[in-house]
PDB file of N, CA, C and O in Angstrom:
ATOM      1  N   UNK A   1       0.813  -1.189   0.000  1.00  0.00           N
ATOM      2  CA  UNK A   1       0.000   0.000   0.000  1.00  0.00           C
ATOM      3  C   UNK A   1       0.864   1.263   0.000  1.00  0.00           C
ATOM      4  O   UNK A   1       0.323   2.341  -0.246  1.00  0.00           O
ATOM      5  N   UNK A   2       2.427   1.181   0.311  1.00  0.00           N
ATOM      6  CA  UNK A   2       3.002   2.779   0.331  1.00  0.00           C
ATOM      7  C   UNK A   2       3.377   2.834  -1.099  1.00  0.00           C
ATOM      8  O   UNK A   2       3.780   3.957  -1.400  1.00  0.00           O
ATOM      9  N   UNK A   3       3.378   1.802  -2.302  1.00  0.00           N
ATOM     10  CA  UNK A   3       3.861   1.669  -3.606  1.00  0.00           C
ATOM     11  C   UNK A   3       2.634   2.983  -3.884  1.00  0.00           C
ATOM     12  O   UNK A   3       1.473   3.164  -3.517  1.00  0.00           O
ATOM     13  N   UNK A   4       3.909   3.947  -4.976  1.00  0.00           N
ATOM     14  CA  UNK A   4       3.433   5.325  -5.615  1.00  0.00           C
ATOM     15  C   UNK A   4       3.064   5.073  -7.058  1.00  0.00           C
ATOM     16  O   UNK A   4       3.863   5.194  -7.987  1.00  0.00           O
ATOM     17  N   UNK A   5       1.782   4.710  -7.183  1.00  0.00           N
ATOM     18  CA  UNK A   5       1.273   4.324  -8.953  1.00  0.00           C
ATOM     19  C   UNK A   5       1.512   5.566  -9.742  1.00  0.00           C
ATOM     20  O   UNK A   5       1.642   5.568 -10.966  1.00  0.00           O
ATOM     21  N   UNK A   6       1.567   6.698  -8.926  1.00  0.00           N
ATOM     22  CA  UNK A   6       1.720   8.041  -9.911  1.00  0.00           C
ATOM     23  C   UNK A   6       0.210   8.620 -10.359  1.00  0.00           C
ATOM     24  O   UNK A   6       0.029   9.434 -11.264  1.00  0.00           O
ATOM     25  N   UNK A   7      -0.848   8.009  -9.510  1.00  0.00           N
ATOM     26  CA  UNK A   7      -2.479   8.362  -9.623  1.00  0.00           C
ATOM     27  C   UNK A   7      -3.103   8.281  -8.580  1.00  0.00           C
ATOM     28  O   UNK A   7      -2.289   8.007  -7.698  1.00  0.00           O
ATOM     29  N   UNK A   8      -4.587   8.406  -7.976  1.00  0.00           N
ATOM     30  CA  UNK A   8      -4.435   8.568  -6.536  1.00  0.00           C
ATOM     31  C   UNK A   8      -5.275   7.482  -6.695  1.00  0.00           C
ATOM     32  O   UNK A   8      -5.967   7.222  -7.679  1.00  0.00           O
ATOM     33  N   UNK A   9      -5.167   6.861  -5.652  1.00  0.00           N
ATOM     34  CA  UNK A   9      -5.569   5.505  -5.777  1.00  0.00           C
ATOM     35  C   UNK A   9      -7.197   5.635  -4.386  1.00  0.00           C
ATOM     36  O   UNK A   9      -7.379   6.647  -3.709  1.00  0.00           O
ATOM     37  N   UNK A  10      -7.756   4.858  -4.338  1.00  0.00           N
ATOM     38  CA  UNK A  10      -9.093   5.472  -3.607  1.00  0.00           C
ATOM     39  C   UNK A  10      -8.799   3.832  -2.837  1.00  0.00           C
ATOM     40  O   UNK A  10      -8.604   4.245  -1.694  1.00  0.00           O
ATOM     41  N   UNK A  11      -8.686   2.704  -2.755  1.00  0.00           N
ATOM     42  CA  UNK A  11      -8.590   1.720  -1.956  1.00  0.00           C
ATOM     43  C   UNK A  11      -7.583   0.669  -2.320  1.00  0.00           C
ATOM     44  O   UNK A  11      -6.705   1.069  -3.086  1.00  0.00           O
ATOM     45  N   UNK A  12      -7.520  -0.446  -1.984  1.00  0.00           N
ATOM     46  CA  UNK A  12      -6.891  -1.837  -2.386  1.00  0.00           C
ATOM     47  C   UNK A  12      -7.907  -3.107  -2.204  1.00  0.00           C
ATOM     48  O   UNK A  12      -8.611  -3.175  -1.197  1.00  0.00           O
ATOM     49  N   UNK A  13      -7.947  -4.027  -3.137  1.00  0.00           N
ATOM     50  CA  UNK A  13      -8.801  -5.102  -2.828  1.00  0.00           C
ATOM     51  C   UNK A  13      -8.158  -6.344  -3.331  1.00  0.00           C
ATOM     52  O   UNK A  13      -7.551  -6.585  -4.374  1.00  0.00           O
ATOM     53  N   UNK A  14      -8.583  -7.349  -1.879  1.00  0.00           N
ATOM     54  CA  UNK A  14      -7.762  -8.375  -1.969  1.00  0.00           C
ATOM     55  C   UNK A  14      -8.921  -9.537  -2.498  1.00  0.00           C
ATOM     56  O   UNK A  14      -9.944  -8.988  -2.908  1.00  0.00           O
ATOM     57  N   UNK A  15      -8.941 -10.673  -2.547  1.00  0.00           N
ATOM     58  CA  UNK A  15      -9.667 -11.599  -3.153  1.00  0.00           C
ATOM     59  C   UNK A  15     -10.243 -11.185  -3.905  1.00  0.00           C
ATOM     60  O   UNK A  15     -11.452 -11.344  -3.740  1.00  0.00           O
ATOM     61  N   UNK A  16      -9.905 -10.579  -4.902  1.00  0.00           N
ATOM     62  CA  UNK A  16     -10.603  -9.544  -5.855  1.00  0.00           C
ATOM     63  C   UNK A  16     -11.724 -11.017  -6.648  1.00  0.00           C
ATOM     64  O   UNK A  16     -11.378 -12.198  -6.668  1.00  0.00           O
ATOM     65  N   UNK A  17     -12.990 -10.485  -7.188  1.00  0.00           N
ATOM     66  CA  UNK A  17     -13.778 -11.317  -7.734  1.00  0.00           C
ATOM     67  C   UNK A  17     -14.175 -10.530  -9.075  1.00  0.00           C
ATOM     68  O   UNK A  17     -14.751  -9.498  -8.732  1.00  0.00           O
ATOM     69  N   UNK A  18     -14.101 -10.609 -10.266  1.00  0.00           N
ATOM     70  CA  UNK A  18     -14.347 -10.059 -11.029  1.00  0.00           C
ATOM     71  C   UNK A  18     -15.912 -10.478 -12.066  1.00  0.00           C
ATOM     72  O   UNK A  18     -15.942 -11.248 -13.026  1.00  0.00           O
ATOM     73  N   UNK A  19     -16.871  -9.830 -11.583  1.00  0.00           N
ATOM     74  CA  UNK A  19     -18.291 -10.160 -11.725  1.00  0.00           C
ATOM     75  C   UNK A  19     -18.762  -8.625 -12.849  1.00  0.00           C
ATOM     76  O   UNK A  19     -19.421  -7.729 -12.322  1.00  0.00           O
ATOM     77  N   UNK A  20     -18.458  -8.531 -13.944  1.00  0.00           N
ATOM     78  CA  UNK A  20     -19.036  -7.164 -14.800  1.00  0.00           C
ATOM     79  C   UNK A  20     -20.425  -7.040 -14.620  1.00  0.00           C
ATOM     80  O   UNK A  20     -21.172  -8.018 -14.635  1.00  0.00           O
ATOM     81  N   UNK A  21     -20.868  -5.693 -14.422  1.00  0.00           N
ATOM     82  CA  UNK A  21     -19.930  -4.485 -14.563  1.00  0.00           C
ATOM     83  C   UNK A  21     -18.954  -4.271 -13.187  1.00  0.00           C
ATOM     84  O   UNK A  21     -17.986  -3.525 -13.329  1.00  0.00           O
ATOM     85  N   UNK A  22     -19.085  -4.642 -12.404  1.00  0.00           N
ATOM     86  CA  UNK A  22     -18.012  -4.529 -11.039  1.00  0.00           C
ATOM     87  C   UNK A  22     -17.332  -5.340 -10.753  1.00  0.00           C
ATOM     88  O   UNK A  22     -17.505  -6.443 -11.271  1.00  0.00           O
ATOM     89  N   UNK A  23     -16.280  -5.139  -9.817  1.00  0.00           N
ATOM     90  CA  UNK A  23     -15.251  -6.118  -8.933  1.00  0.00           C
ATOM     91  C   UNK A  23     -15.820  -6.168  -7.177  1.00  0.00           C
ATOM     92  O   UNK A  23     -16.527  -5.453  -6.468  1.00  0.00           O
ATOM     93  N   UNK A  24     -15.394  -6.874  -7.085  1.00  0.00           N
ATOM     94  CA  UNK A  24     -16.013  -7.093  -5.368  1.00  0.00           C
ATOM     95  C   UNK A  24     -14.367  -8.039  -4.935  1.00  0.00           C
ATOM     96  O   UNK A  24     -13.627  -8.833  -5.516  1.00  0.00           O
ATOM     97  N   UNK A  25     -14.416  -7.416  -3.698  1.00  0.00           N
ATOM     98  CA  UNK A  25     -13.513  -8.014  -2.877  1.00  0.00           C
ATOM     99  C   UNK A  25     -13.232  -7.371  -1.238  1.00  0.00           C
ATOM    100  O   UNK A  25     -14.131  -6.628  -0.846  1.00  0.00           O
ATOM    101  N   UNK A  26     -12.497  -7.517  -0.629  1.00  0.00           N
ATOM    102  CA  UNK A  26     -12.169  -7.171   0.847  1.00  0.00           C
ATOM    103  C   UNK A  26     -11.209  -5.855   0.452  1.00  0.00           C
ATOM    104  O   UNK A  26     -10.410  -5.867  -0.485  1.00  0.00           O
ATOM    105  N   UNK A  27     -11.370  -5.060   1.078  1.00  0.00           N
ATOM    106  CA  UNK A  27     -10.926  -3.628   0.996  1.00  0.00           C
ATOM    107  C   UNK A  27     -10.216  -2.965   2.540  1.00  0.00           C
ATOM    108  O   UNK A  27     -10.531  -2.683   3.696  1.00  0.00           O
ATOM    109  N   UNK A  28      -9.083  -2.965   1.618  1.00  0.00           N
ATOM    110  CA  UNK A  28      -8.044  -1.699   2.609  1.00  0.00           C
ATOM    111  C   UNK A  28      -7.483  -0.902   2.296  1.00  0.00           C
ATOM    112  O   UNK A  28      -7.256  -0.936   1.086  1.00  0.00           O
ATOM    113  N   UNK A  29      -6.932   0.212   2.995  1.00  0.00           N
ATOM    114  CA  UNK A  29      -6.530   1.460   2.596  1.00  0.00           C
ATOM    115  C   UNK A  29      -7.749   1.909   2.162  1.00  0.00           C
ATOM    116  O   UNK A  29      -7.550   1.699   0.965  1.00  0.00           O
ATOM    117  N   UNK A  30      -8.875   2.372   2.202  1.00  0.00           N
ATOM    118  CA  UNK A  30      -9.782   3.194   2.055  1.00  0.00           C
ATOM    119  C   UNK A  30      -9.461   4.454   2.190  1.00  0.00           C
ATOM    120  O   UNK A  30      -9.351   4.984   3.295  1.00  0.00           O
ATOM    121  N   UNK A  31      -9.249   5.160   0.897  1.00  0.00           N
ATOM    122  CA  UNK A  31      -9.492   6.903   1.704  1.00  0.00           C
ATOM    123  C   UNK A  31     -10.325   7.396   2.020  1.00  0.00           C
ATOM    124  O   UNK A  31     -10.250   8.289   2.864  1.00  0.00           O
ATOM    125  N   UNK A  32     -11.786   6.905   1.313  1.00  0.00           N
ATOM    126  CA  UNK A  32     -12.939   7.882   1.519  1.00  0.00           C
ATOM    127  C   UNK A  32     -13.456   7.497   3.029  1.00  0.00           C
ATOM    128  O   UNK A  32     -14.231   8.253   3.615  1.00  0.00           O
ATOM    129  N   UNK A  33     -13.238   6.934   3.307  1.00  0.00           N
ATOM    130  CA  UNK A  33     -13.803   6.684   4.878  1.00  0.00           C
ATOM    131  C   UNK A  33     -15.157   5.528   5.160  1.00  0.00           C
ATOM    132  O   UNK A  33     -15.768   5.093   6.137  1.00  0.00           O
ATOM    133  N   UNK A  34     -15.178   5.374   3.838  1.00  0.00           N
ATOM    134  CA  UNK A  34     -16.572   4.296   3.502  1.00  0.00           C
ATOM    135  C   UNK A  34     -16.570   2.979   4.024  1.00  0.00           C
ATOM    136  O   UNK A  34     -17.591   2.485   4.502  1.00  0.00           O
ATOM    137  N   UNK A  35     -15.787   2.546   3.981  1.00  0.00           N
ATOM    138  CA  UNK A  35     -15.702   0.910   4.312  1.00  0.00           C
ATOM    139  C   UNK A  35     -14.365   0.992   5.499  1.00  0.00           C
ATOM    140  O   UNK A  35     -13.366   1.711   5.523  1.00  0.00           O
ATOM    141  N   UNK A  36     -15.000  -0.405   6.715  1.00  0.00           N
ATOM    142  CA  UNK A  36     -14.094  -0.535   7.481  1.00  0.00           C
ATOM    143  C   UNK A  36     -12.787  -0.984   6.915  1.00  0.00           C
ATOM    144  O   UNK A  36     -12.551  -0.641   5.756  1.00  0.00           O
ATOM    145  N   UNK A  37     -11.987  -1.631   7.493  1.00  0.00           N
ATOM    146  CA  UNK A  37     -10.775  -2.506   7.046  1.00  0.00           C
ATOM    147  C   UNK A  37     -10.809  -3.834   7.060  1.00  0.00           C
ATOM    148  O   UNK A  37     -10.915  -4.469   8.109  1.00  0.00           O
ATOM    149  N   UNK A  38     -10.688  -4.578   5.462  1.00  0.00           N
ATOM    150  CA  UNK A  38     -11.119  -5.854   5.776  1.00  0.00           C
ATOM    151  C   UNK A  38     -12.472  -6.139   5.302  1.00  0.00           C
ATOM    152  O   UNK A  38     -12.767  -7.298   5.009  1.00  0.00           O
ATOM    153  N   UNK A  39     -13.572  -4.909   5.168  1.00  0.00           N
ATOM    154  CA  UNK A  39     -14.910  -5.447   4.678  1.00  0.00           C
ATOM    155  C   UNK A  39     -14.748  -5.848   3.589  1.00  0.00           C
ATOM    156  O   UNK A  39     -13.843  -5.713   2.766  1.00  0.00           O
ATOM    157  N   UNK A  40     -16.332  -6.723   3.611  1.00  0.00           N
ATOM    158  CA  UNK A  40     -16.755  -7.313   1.662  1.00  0.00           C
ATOM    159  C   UNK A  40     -17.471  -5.969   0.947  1.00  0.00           C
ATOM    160  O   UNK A  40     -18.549  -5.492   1.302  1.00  0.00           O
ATOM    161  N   UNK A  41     -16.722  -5.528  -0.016  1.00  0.00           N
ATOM    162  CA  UNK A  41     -17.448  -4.040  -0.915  1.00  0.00           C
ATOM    163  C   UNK A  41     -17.272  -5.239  -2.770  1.00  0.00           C
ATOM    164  O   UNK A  41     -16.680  -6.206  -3.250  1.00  0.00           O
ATOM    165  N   UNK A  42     -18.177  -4.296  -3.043  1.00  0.00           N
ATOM    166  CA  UNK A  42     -18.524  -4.097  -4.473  1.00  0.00           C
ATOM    167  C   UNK A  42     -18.269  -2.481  -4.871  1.00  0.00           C
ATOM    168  O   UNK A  42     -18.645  -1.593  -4.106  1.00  0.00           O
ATOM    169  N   UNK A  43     -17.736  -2.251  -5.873  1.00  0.00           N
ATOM    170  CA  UNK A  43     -17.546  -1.554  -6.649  1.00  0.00           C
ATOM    171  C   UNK A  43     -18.758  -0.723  -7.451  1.00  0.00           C
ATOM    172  O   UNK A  43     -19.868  -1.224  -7.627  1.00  0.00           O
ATOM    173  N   UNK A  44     -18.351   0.771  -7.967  1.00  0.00           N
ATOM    174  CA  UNK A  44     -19.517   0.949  -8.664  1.00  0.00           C
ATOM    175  C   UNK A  44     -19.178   0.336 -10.152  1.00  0.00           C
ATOM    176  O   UNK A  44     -18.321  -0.506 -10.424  1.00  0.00           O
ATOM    177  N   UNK A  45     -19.825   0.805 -10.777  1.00  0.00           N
ATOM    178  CA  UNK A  45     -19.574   0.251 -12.287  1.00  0.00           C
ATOM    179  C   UNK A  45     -17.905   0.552 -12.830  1.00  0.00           C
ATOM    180  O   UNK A  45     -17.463   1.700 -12.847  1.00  0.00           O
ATOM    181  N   UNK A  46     -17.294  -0.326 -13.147  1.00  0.00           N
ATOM    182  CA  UNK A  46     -16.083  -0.265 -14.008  1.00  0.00           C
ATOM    183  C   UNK A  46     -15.986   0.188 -15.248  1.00  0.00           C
ATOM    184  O   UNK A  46     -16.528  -0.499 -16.113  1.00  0.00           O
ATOM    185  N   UNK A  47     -15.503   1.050 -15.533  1.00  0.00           N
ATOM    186  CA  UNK A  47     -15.045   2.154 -16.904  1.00  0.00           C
ATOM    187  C   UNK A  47     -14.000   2.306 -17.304  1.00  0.00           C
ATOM    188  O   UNK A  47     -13.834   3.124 -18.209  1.00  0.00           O
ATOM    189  N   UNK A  48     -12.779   1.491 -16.716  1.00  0.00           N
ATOM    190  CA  UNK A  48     -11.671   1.205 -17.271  1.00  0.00           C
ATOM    191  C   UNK A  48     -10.677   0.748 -16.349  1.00  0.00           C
ATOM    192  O   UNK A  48     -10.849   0.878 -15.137  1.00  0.00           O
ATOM    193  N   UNK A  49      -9.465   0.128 -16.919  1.00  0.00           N
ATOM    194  CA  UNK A  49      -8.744  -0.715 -16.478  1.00  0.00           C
ATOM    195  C   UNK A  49      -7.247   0.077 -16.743  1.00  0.00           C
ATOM    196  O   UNK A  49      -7.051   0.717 -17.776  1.00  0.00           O
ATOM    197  N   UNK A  50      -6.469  -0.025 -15.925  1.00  0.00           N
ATOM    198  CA  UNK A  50      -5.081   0.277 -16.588  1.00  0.00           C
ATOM    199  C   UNK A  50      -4.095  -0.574 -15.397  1.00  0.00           C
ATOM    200  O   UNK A  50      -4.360  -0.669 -14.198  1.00  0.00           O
ATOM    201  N   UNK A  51      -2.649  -1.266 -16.259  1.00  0.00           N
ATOM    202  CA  UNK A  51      -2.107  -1.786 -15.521  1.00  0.00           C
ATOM    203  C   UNK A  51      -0.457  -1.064 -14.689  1.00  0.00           C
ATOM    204  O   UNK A  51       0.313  -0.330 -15.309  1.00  0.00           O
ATOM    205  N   UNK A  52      -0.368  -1.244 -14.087  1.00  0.00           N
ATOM    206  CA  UNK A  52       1.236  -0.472 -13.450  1.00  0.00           C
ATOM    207  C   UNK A  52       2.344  -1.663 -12.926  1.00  0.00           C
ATOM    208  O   UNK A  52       1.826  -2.040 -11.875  1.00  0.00           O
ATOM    209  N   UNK A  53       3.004  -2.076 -13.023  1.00  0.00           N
ATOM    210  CA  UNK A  53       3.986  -2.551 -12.705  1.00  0.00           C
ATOM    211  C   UNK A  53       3.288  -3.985 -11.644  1.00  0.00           C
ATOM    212  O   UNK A  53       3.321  -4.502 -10.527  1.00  0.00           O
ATOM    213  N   UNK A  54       2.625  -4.078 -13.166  1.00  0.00           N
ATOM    214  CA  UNK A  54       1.904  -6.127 -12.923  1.00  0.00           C
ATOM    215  C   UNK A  54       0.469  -5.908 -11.830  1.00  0.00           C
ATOM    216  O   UNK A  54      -0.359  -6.792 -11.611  1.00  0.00           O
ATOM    217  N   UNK A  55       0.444  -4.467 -11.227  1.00  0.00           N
ATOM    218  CA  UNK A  55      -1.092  -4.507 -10.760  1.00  0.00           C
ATOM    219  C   UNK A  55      -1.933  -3.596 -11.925  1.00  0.00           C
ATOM    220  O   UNK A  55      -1.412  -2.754 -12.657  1.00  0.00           O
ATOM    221  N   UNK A  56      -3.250  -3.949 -11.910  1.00  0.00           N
ATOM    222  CA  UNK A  56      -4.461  -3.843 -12.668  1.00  0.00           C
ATOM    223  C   UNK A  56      -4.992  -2.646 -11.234  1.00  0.00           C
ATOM    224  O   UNK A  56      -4.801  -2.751 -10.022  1.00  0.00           O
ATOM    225  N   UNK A  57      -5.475  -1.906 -11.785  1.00  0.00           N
ATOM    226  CA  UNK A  57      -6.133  -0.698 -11.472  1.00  0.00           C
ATOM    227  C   UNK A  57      -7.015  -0.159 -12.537  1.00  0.00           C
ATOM    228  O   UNK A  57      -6.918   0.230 -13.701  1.00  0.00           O
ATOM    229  N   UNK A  58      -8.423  -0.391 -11.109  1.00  0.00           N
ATOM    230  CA  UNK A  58      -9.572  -0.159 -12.035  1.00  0.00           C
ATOM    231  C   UNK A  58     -10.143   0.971 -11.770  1.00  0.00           C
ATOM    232  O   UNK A  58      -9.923   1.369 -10.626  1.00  0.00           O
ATOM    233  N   UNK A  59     -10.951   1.788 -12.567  1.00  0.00           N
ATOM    234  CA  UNK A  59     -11.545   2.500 -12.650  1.00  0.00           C
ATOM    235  C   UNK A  59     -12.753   2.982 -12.414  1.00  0.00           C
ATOM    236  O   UNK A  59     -13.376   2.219 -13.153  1.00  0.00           O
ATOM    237  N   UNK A  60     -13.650   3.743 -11.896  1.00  0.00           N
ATOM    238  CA  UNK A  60     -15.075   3.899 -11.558  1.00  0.00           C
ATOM    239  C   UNK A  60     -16.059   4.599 -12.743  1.00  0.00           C
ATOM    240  O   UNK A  60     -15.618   5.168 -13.742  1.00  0.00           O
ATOM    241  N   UNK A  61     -17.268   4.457 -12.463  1.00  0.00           N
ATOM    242  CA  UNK A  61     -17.985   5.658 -12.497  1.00  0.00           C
ATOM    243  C   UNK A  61     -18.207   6.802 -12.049  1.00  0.00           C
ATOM    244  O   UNK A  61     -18.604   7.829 -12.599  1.00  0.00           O
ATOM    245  N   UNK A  62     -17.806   6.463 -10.559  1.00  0.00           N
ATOM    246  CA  UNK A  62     -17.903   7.355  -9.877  1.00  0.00           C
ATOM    247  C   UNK A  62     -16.109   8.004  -9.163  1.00  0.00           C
ATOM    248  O   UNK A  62     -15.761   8.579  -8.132  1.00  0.00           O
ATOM    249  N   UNK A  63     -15.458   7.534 -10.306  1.00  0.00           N
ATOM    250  CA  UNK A  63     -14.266   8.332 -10.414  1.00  0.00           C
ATOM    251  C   UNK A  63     -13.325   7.502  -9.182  1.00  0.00           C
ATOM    252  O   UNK A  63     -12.490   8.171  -8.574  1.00  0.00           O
ATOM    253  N   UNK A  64     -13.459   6.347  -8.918  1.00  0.00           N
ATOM    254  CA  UNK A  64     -12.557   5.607  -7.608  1.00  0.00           C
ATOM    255  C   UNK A  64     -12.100   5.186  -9.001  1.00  0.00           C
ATOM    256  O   UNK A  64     -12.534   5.182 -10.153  1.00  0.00           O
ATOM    257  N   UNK A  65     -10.884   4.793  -8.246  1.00  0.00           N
ATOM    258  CA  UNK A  65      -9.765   3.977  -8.322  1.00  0.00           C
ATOM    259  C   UNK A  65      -8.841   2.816  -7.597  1.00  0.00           C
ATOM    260  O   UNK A  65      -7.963   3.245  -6.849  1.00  0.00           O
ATOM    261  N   UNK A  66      -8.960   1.356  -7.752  1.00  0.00           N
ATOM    262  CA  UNK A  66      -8.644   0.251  -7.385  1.00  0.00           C
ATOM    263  C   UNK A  66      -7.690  -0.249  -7.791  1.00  0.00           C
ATOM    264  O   UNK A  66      -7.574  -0.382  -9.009  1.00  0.00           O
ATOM    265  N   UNK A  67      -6.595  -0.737  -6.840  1.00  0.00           N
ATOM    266  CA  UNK A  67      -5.782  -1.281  -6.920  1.00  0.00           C
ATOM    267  C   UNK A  67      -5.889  -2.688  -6.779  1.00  0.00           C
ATOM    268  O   UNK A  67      -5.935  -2.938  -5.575  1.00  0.00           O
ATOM    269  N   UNK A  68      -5.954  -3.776  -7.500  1.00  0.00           N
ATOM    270  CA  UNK A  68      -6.173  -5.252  -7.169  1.00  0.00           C
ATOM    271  C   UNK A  68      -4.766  -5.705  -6.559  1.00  0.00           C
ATOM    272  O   UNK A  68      -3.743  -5.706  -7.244  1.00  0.00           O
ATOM    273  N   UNK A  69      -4.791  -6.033  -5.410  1.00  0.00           N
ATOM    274  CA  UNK A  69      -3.526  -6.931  -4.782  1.00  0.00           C
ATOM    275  C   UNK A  69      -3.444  -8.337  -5.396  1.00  0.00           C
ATOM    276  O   UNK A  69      -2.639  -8.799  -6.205  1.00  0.00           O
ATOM    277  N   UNK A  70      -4.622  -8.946  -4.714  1.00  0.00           N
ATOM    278  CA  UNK A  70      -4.781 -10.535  -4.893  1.00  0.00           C
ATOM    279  C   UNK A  70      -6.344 -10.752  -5.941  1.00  0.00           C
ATOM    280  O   UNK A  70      -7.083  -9.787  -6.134  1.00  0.00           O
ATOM    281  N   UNK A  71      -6.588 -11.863  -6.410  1.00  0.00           N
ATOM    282  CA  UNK A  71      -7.303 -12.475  -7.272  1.00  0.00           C
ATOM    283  C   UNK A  71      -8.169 -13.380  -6.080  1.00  0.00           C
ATOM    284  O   UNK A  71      -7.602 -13.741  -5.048  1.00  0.00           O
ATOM    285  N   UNK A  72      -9.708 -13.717  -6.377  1.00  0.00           N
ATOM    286  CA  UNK A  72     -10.134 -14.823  -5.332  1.00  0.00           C
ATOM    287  C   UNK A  72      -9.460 -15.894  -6.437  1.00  0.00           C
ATOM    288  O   UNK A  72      -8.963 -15.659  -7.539  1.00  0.00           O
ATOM    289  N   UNK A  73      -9.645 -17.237  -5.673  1.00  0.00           N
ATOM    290  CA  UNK A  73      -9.317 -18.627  -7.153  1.00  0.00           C
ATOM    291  C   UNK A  73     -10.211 -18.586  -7.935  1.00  0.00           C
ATOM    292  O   UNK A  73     -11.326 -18.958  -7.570  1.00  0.00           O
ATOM    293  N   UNK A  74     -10.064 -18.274  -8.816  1.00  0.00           N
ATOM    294  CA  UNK A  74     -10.995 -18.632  -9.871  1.00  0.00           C
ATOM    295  C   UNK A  74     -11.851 -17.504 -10.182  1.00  0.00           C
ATOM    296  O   UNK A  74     -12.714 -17.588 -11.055  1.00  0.00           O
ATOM    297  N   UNK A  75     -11.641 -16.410  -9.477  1.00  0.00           N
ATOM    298  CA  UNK A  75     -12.097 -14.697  -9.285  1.00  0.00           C
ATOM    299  C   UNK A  75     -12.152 -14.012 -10.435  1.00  0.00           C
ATOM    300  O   UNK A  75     -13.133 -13.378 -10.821  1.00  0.00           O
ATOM    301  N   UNK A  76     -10.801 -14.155 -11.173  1.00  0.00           N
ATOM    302  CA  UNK A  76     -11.002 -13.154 -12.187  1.00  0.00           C
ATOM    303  C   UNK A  76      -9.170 -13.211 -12.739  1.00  0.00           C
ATOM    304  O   UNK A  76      -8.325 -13.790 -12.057  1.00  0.00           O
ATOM    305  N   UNK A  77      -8.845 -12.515 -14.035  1.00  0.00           N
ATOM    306  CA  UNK A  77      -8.201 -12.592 -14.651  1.00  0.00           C
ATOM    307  C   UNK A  77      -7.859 -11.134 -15.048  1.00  0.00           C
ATOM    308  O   UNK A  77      -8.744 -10.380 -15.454  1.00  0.00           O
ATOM    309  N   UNK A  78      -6.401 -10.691 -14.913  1.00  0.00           N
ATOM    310  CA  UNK A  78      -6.389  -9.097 -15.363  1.00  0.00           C
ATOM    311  C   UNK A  78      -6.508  -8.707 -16.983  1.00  0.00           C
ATOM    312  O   UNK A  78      -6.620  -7.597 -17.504  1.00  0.00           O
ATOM    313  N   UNK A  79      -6.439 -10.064 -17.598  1.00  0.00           N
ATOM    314  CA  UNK A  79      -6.465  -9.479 -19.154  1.00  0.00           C
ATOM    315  C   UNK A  79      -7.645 -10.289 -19.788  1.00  0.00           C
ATOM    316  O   UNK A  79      -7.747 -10.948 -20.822  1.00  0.00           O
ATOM    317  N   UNK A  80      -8.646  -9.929 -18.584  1.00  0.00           N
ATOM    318  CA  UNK A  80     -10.311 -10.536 -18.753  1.00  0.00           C
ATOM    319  C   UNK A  80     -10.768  -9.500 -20.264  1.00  0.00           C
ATOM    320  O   UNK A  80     -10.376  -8.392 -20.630  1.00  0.00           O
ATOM    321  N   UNK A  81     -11.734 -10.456 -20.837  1.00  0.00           N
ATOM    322  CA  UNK A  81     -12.415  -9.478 -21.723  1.00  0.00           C
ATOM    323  C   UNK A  81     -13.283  -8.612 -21.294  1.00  0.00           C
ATOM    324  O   UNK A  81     -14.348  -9.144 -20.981  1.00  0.00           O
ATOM    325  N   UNK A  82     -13.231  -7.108 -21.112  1.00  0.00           N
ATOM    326  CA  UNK A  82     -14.165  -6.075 -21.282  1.00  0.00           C
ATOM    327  C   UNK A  82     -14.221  -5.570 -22.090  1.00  0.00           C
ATOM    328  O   UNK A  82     -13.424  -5.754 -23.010  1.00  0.00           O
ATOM    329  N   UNK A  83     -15.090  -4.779 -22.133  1.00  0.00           N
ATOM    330  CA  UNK A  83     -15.771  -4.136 -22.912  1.00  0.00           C
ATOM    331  C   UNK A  83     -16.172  -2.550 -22.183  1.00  0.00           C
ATOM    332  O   UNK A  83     -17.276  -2.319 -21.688  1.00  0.00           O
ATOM    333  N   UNK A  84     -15.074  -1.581 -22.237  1.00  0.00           N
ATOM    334  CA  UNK A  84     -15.897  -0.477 -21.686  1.00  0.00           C
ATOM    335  C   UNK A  84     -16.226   1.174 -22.397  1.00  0.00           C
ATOM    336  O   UNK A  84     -15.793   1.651 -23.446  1.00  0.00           O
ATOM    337  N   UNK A  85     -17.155   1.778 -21.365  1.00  0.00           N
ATOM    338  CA  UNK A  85     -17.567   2.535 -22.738  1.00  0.00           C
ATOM    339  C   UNK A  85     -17.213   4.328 -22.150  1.00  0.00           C
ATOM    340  O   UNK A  85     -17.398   5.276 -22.913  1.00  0.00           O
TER     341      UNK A  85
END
């Protein structure tokens, strides 16, 4: 979490599950103050993807930004097919 992507990053999510249009997983480092440490969150809608140095960082609608740590098994894949608009 002190790694500098060079963008501001809004949380981290671990067992990431990748379910379109959102990701869901356990969330830390929260900036907005929304979720404890450790809760199960869902995401708002995903609008884009970009990768940094082997992590996938996703994008909102509502302008967050996610850092995926970990994958659940079988969760999801960073060079999954989307489609965004």
């Amino acid at each position: 979490m002190e790694k500098d992507f060079g963008v501001s990053i809004t949380a981290f999510l671990f067992a990431a599950v990748d379910s379109p249009p959102v990701i869901m997983g356990t969330i830390y480092g929260d900036t907005t103050g929304r979720f404890r440490e450790g809760a199960s969150m869902r995401t708002s809608r995903i609008t884009g993807v970009t990768f940094i140095d082997g992590y996938a960082l996703f994008q909102t609608v509502a302008g967050s930004r996610y850092v995926i740590v970990s994958w659940a098994f079988g969760g999801g894949n960073p060079y999954m097919n989307r489609i965004y608009h």
